[in-house]
C-alpha positions in Angstrom: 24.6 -14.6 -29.2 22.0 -15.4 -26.5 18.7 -15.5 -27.3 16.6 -13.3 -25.3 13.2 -11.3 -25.3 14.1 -7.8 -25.8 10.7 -6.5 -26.1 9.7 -4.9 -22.3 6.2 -5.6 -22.6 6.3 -9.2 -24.5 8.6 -9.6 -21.4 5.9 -8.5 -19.1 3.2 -10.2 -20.8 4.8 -13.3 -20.5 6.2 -12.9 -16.9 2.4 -12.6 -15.8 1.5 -16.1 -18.2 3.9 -18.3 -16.3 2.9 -16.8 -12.6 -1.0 -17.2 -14.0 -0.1 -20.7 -14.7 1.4 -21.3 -11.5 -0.5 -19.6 -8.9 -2.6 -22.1 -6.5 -5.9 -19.8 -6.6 -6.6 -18.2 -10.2 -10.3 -17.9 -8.6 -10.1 -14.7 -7.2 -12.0 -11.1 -8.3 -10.5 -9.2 -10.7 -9.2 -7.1 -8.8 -8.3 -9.2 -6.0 -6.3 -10.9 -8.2 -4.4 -8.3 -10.3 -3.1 -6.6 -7.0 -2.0 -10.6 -6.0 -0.6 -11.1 -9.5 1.2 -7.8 -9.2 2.8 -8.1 -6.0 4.3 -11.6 -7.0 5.7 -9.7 -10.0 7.4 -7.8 -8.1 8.8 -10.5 -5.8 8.7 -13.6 -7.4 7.7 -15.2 -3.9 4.4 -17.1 -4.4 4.2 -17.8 -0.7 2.4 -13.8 -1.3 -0.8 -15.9 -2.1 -0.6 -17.3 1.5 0.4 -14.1 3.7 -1.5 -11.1 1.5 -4.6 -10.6 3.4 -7.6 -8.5 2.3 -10.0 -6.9 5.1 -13.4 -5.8 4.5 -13.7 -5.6 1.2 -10.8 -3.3 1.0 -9.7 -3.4 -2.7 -12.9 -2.2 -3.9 -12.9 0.8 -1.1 -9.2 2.1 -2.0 -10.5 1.6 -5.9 -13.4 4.2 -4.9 -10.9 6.5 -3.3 -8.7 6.7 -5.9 -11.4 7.6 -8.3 -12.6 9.9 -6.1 -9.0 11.5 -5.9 -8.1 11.1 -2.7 -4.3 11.7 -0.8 -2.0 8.7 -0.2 -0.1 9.2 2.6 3.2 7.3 2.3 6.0 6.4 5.0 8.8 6.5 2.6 9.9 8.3 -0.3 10.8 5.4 -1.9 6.9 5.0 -2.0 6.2 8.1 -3.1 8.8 7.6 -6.1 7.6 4.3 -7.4 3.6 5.2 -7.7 2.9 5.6 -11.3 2.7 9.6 -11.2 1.1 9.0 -14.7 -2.0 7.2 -13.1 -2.2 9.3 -10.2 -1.9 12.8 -12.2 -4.6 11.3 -14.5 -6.9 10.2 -10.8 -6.1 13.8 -9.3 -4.7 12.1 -6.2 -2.4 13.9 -4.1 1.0 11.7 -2.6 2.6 13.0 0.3 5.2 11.7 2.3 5.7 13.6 5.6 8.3 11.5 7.7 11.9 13.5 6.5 9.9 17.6 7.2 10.5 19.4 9.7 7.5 19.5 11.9 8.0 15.6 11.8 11.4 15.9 13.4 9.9 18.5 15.8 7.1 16.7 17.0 9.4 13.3 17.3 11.8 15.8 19.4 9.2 17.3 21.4 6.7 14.1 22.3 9.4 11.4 22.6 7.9 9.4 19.8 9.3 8.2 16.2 9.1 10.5 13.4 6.8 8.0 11.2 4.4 8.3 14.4 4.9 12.3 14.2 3.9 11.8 10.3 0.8 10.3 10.9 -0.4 12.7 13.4 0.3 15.5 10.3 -1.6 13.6 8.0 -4.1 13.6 10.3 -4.6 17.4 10.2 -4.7 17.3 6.3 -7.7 18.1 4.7 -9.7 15.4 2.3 -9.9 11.3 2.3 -7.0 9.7 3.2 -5.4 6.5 2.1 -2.3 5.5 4.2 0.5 3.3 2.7 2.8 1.4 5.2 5.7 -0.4 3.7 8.2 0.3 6.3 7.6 1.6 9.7 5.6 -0.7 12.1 5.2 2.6 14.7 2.9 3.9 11.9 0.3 1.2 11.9 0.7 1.5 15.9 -0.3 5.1 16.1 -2.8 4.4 13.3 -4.1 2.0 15.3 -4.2 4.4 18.5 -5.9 7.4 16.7 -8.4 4.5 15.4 -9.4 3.6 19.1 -9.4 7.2 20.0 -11.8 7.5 16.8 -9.6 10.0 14.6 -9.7 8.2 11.6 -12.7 9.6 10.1 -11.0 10.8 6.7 -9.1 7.8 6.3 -10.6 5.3 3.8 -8.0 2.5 4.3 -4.7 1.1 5.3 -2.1 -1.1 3.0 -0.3 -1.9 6.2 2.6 -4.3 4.5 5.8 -3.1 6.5 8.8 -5.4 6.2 11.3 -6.3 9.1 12.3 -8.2 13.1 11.1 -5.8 15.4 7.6 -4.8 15.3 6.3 -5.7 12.1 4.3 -8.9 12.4 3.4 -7.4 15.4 1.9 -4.1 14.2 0.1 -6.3 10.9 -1.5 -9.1 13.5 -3.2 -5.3 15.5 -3.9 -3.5 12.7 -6.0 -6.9 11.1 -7.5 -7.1 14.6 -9.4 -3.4 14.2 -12.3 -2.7 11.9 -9.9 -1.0 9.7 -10.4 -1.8 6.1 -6.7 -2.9 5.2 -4.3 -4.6 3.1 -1.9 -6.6 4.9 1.2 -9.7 4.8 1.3 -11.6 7.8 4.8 -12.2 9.3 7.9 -10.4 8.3 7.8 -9.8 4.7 6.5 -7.1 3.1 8.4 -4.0 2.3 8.4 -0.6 0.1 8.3 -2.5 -3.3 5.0 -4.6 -2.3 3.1 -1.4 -1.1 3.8 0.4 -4.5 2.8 -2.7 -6.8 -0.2 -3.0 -4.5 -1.0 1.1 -5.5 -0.2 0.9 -9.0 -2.8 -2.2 -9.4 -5.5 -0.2 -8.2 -4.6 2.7 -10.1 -4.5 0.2 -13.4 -7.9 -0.4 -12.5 -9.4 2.8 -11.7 -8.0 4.4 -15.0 -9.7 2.1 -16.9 -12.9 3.2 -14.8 -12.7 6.8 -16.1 -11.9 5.6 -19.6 -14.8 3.4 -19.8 
């Protein structure tokens, strides 16, 4: 027999012991350092503690969104399905992912542009505070970016801007940390679907023990 933890959250509860015990900077906020603790979780790449970069007080601003139950606007389902729908339903907050409807694909069509650019122009026109999450498509922080300068970002409380890849990404990441944006992002190539939801479900840990308190 091999002698293993079957318990899921004595496995948890550990896990997050040994990457306490072996991150380089335990000296961080709270919060600051749940979303860090959570995103090395998820990875088990400490060099996260190096390339996961916090603008403007940013953590604190998405934590006051989701209490005040604002949308998060994802670029992949795959987002959308790994935020705790628990947390959120509990927040009110609203998910949307808007890159596979059809006035996506028509817009793309129609303007020459990529369908994530298409879905941030339809978030846009939504109603309500905004949160945008970014794990994927480095033409979404561009056209954030562009509807920033053209100052079209009024409802939109902050950008976790993480998207993973060659082409673009580290590109999009070095321009968005480059606006006054607040904004979550990794430098380089890494990042990725998985690091934007365990960045999301940190703050919405947190916020749910705000309305609890």
């Amino acid at each position: 027999m091999y002698d293993f933890i079957s318990n899921p959250r004595e496995i948890e509860q550990k896990s997050f012991k040994i990457i306490h015990s072996t991150m380089k900077n335990t000296n961080l906020p709270p919060l600051k350092l749940s979303i860090m603790q959570r995103v090395i979780h998820t990875t088990t790449d400490f060099i996260y503690e190096d390339i996961l970069l916090f603008k403007d007080n940013v953590e604190n601003i998405l934590l006051d969104s989701f209490l005040n139950g604002c949308t998060i606007i994802t670029d992949t389902q795959m987002i959308k399905a790994g935020i705790s729908k628990k947390l959120t339903e509990k927040l009110g907050i609203k998910i949307e992912c808007l890159v596979g409807t059809e006035e996506a694909y028509e817009i793309s069509k129609r303007e020459g542009i990529t369908r994530s650019m298409a879905a941030v122009d339809l978030a846009l026109e939504m109603q309500g505070d905004k949160v945008f999450a970014v794990g994927n498509a480095p033409t979404a922080l561009f056209r954030i970016i562009d509807k920033y300068k053209n100052d079209q970002l009024n409802t939109v409380k902050g950008v976790i801007g993480v998207p993973v890849g060659f082409v673009g990404a580290a590109e999009s990441k070095d321009a968005l940390w480059e606006q006054h944006i607040p904004s979550i992002i990794t430098k380089g190539r890494k990042g990725g679907s998985t690091i934007t939801v365990a960045i999301i479900n940190a703050i919405l840990r947190e916020a749910v023990k705000h309305i609890g308190e």
